[in-house]
Structure formats: C-alpha cells, structure tokens
Biopython code that builds the backbone (N, CA, C, O; Angstrom):
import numpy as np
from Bio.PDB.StructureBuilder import StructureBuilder

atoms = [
    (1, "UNK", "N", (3.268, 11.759, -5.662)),
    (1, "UNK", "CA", (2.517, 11.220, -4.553)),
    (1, "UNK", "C", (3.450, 11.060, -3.356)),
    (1, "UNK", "O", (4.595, 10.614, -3.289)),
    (2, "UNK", "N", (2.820, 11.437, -2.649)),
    (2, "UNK", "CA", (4.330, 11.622, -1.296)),
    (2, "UNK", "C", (2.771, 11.157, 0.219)),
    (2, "UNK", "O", (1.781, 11.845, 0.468)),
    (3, "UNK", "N", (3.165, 9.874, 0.849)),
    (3, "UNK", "CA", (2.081, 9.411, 1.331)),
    (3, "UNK", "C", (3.018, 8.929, 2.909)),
    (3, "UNK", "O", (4.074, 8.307, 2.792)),
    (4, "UNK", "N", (2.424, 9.339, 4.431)),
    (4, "UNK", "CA", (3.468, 8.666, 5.635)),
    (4, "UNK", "C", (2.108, 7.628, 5.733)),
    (4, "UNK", "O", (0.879, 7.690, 5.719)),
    (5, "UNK", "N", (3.191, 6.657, 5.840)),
    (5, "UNK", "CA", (2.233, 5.168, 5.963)),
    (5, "UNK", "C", (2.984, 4.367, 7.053)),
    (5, "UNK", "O", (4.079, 3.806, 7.006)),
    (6, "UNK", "N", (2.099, 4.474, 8.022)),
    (6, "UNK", "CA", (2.357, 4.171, 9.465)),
    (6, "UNK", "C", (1.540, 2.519, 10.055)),
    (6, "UNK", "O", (1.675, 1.907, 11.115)),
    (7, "UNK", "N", (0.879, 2.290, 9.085)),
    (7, "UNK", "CA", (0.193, 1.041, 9.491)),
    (7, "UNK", "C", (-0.284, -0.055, 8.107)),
    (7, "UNK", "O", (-0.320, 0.259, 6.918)),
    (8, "UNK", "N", (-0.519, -1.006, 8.542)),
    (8, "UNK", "CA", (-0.931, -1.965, 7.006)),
    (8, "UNK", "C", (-2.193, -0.901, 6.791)),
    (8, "UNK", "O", (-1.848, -0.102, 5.921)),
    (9, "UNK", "N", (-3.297, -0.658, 7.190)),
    (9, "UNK", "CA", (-4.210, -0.016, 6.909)),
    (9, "UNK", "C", (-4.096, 1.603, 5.344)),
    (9, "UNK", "O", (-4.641, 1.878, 4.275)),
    (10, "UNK", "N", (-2.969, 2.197, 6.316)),
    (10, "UNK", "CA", (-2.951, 3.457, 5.477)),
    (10, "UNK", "C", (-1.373, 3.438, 3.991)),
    (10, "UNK", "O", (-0.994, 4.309, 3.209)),
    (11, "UNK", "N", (-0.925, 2.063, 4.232)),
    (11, "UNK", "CA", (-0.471, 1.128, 2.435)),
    (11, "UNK", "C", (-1.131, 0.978, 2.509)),
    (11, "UNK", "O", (-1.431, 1.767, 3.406)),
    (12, "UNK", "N", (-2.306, 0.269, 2.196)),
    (12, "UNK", "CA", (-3.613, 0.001, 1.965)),
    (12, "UNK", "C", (-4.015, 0.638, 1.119)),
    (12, "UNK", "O", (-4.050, 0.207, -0.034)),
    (13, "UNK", "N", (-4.456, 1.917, 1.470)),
    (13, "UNK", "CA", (-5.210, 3.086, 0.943)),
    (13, "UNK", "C", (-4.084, 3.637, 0.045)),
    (13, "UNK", "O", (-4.406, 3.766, -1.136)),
    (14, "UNK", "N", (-2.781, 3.998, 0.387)),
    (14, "UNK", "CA", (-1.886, 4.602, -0.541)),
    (14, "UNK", "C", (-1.785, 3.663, -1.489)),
    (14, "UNK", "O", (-1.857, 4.168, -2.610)),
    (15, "UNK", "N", (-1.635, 2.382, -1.496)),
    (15, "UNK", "CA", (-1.605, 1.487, -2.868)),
    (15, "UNK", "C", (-2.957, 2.337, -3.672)),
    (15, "UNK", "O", (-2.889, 3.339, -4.384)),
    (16, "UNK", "N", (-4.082, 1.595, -3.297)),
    (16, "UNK", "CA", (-5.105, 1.947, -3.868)),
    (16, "UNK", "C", (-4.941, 2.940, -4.536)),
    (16, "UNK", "O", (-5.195, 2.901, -5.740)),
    (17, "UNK", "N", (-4.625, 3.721, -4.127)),
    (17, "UNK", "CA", (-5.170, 5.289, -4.354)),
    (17, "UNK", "C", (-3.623, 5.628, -5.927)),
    (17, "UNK", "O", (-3.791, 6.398, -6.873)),
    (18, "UNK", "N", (-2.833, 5.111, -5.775)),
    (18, "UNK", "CA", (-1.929, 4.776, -6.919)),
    (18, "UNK", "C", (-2.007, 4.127, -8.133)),
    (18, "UNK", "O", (-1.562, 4.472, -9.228)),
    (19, "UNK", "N", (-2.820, 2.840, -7.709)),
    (19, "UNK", "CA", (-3.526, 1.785, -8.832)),
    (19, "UNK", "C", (-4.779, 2.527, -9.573)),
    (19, "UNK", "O", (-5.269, 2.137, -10.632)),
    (20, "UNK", "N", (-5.226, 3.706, -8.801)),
    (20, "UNK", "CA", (-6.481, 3.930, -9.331)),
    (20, "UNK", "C", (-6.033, 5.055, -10.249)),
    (20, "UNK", "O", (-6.670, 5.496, -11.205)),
    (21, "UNK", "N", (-4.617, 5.527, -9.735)),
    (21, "UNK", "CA", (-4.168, 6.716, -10.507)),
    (21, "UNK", "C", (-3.492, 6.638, -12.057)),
    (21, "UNK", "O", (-3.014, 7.327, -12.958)),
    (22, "UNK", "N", (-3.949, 4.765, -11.511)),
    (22, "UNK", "CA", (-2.830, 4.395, -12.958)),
    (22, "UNK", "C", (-3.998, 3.748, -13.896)),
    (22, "UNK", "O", (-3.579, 3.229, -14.930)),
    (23, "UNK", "N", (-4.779, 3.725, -13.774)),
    (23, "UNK", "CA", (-6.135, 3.675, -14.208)),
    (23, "UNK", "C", (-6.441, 2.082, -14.373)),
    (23, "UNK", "O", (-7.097, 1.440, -15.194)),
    (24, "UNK", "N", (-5.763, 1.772, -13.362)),
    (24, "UNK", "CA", (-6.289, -0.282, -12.794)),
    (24, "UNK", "C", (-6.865, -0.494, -12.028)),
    (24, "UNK", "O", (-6.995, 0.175, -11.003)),
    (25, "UNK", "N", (-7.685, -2.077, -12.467)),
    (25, "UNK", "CA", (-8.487, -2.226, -11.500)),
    (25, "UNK", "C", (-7.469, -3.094, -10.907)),
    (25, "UNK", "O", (-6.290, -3.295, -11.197)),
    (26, "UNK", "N", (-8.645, -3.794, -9.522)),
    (26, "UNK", "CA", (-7.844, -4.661, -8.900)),
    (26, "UNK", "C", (-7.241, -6.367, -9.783)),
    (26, "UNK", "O", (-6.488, -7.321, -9.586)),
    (27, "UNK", "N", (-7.823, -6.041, -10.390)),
    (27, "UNK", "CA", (-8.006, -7.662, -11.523)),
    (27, "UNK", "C", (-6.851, -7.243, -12.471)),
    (27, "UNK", "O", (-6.061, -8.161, -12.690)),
    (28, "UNK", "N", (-6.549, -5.959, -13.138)),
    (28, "UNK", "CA", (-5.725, -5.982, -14.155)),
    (28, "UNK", "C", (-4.330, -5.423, -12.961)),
    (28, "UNK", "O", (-3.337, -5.030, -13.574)),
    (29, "UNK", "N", (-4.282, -5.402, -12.343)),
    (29, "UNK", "CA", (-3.322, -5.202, -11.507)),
    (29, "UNK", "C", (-2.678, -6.667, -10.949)),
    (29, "UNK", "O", (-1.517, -7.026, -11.143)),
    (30, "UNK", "N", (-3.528, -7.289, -10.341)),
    (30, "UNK", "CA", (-3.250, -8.897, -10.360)),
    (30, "UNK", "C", (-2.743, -9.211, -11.556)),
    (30, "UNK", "O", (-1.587, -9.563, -11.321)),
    (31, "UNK", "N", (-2.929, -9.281, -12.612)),
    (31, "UNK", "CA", (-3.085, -10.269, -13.674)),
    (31, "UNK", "C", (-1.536, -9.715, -14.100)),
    (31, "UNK", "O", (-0.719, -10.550, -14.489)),
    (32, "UNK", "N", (-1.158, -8.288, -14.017)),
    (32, "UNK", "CA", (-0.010, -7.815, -14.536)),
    (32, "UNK", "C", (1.328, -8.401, -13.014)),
    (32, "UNK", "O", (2.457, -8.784, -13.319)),
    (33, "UNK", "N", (0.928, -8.346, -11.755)),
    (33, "UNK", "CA", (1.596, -8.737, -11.078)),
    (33, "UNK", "C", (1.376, -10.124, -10.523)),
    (33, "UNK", "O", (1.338, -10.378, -9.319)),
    (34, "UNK", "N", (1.205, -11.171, -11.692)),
    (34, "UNK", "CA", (0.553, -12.819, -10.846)),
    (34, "UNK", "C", (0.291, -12.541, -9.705)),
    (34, "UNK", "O", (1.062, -13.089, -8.918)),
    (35, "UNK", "N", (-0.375, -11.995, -9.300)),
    (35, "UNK", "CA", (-0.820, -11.698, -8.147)),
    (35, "UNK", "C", (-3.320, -12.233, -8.226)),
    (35, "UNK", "O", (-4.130, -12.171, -9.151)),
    (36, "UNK", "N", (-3.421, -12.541, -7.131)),
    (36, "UNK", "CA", (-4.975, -12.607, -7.680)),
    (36, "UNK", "C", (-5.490, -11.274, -6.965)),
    (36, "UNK", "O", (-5.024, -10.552, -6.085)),
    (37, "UNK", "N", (-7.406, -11.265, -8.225)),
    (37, "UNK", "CA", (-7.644, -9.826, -7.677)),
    (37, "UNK", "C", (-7.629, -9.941, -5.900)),
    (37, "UNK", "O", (-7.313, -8.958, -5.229)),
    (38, "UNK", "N", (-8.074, -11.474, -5.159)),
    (38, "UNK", "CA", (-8.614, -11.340, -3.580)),
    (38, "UNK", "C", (-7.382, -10.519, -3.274)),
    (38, "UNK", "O", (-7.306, -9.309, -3.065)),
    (39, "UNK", "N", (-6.165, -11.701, -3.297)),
    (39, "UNK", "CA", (-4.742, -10.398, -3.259)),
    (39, "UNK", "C", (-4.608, -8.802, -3.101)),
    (39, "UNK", "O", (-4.019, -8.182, -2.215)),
    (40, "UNK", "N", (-5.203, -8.393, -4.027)),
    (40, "UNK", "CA", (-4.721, -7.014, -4.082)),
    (40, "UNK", "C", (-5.857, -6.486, -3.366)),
    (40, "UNK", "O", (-5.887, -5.324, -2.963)),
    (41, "UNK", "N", (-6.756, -7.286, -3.207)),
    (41, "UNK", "CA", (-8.436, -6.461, -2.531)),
    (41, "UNK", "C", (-7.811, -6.620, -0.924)),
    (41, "UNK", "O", (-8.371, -5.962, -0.048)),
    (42, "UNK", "N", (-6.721, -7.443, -0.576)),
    (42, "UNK", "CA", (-6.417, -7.692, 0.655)),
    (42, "UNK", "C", (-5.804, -6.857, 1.208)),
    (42, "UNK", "O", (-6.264, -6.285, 2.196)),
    (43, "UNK", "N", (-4.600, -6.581, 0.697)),
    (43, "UNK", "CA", (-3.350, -5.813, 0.313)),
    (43, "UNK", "C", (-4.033, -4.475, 0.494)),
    (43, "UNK", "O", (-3.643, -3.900, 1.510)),
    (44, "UNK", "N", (-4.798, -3.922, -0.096)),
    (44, "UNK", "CA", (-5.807, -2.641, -0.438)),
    (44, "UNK", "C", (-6.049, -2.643, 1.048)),
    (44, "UNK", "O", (-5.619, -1.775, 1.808)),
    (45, "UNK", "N", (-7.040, -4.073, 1.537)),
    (45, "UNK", "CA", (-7.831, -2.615, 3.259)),
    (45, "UNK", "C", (-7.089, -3.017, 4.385)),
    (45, "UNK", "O", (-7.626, -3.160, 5.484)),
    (46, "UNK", "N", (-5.484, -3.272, 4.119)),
    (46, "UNK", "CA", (-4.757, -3.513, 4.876)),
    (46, "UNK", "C", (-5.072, -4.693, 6.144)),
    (46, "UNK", "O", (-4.963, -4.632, 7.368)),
    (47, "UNK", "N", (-5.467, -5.658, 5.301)),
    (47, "UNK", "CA", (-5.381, -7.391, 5.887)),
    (47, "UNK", "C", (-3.876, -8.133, 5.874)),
    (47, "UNK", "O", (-3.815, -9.333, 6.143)),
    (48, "UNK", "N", (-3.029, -7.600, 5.648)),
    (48, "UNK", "CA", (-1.957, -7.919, 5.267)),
    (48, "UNK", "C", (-1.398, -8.765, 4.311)),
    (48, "UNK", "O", (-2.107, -9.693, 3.923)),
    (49, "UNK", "N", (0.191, -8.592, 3.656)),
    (49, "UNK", "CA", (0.773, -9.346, 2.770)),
    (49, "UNK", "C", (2.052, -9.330, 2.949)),
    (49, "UNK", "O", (2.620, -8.466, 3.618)),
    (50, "UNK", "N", (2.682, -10.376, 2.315)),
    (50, "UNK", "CA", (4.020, -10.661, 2.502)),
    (50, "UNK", "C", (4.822, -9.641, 1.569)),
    (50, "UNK", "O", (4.239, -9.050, 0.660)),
    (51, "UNK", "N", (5.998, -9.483, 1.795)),
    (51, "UNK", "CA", (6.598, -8.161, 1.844)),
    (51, "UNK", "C", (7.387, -8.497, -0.225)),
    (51, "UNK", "O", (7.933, -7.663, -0.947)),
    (52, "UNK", "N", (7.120, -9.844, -0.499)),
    (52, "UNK", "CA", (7.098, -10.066, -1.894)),
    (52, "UNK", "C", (5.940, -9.245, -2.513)),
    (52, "UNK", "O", (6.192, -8.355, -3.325)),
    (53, "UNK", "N", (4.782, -9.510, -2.170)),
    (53, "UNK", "CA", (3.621, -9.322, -2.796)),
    (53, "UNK", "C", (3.477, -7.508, -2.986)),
    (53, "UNK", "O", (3.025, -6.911, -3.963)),
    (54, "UNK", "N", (4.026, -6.922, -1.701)),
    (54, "UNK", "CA", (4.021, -5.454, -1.516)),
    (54, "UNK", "C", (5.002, -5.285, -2.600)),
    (54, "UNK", "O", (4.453, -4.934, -3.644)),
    (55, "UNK", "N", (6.006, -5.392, -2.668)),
    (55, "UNK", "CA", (7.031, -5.172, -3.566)),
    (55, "UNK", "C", (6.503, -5.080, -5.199)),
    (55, "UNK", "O", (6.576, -4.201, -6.057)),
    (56, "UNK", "N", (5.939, -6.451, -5.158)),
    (56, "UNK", "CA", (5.764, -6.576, -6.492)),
    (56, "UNK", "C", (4.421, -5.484, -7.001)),
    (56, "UNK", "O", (4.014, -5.396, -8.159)),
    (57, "UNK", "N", (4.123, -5.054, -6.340)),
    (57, "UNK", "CA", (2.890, -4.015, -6.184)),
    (57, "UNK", "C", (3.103, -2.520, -6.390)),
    (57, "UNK", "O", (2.368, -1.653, -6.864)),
    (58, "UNK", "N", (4.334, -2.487, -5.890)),
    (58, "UNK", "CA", (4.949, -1.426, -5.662)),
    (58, "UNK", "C", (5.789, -1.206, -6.584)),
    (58, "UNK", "O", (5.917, -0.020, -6.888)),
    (59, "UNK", "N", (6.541, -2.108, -7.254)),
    (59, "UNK", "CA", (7.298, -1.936, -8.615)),
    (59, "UNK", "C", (6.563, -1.897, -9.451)),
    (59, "UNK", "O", (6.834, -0.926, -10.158)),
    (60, "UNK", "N", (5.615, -2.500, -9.856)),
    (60, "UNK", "CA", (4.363, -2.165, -10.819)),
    (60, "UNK", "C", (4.029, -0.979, -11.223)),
    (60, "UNK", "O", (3.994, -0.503, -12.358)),
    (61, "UNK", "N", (3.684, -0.355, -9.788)),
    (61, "UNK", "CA", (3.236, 1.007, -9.960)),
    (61, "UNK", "C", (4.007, 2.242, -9.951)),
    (61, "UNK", "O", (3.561, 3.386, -9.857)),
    (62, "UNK", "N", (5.490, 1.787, -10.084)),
    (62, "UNK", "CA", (6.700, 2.936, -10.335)),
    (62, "UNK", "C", (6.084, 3.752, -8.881)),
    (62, "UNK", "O", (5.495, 4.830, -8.795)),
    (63, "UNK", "N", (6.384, 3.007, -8.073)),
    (63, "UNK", "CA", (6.939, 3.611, -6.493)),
    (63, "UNK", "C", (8.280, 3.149, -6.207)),
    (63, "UNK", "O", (9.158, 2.465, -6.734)),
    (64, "UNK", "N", (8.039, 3.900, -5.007)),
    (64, "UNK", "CA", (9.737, 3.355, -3.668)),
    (64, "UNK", "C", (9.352, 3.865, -2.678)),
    (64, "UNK", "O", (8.751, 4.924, -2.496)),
    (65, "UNK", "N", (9.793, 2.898, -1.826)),
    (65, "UNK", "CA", (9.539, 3.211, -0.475)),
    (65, "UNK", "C", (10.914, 3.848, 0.241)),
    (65, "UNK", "O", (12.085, 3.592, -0.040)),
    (66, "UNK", "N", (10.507, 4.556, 1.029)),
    (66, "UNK", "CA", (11.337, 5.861, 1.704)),
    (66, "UNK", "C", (11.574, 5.776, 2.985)),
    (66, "UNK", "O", (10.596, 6.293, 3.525)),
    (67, "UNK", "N", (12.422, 5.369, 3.902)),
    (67, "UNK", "CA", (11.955, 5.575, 5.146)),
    (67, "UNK", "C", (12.673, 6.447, 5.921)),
    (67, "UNK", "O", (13.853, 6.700, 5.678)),
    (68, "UNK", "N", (11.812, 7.127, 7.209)),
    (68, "UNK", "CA", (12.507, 7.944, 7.862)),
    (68, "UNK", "C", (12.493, 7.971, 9.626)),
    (68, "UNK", "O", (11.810, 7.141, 10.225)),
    (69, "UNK", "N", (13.066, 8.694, 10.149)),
    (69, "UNK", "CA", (12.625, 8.828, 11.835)),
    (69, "UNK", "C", (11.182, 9.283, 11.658)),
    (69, "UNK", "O", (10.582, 9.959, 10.822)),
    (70, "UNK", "N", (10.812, 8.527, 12.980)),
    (70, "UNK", "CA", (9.329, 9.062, 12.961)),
    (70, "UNK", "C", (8.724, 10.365, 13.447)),
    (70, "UNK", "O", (8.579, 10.605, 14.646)),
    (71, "UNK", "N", (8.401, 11.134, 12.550)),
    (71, "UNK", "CA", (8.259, 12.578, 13.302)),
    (71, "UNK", "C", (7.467, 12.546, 14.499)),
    (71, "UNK", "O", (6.512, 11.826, 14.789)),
    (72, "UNK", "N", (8.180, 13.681, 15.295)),
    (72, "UNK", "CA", (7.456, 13.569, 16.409)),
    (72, "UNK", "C", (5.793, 13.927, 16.357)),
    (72, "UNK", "O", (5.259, 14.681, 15.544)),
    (73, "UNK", "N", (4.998, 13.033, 17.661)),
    (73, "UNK", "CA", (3.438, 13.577, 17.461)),
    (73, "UNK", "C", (3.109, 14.003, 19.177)),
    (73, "UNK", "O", (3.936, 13.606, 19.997)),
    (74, "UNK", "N", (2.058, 14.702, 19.613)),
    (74, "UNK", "CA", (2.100, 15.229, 21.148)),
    (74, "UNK", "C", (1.000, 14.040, 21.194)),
    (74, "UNK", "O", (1.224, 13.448, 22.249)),
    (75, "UNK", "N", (0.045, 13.497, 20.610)),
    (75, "UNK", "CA", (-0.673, 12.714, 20.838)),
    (75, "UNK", "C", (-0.280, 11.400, 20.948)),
    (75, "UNK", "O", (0.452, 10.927, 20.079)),
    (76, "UNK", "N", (-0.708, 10.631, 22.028)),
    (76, "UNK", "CA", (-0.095, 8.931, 22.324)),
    (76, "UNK", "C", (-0.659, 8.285, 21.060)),
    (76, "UNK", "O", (-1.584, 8.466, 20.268)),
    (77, "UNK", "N", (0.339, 7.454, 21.261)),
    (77, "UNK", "CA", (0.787, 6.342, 19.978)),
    (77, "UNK", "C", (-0.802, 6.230, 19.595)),
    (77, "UNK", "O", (-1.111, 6.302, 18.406)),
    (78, "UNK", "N", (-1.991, 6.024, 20.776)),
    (78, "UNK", "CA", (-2.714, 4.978, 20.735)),
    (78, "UNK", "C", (-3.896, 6.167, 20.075)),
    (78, "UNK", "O", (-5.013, 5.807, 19.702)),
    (79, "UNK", "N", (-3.552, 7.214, 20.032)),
    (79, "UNK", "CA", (-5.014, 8.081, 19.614)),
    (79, "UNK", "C", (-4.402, 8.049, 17.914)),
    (79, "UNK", "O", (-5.087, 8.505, 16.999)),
    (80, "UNK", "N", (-3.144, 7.492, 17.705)),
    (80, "UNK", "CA", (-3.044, 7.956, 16.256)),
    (80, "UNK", "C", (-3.726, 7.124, 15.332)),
    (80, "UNK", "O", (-4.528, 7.440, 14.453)),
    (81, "UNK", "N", (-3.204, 5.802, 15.726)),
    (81, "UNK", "CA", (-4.470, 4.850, 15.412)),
    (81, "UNK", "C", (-5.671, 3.848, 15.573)),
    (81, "UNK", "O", (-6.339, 3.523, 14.591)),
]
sb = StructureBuilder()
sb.init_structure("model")
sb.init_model(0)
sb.init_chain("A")
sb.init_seg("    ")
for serial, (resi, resn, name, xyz) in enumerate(atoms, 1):
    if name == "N":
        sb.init_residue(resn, " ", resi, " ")
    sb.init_atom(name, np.array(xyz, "f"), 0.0, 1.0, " ", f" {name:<3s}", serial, name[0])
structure = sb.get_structure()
C-alpha cells in the first residue's frame, strides 16, 4: 500500500482503507488499540487525532510513515484541496 496523504482527510481514508484490508472493524480495531470505536470513526473521516492515537493505529496495522519533499503540482495549493 503506498498512499500521499496530504491532509487529515486523505489518513483518514488511507487508515480505513488498511483496517478494512486487515479485515477490522472499527470496534475490533479500538478494542486491540484501547482506543474507542467513536475514536477510530474520527480518526477515519479525518476529524482529527493526537499524533499518539495515529501512531498507535498505525503500528497496529504494520505501517510507517514516510516522508518526503512535496512533489511539485501546477495547480494552487487551494484547487488541491
């Protein structure tokens, strides 16, 4: 899974879309990361979370986060999102 995540919104969706790959719901995902399901339903449509909660979300699901320069885009910042 190789995902550019540029906003809380699109972690959001890349969590999701990982948890679902791992065949969890939002409840057994909580329950494995003390985390609650509202938590991860939050976390999911990118309402934000503290950078513990991402972590612990993210180690769960045998990720890492990567970071890089931001490739260039011809479109302003503001049409990207």
């Amino acid at each position: 899974m190789h995902s550019v995540i540029r906003s809380a919104q699109s972690l959001g969706l890349a969590l999701r879309q990982a948890r679902q790959a791992a065949g969890l719901t939002q409840k057994e995902l909580g329950a494995r990361t003390n985390l609650r399901q509202a938590t991860i339903s939050s976390l999911e449509a990118g309402e934000g979370a503290t950078l513990d909660t991402v972590f612990a979300v993210i180690t769960h699901l045998k990720l890492e986060l990567h970071m890089d320069k931001r490739s260039f885009s011809p479109a302003p910042l503001e049409d990207i999102f």
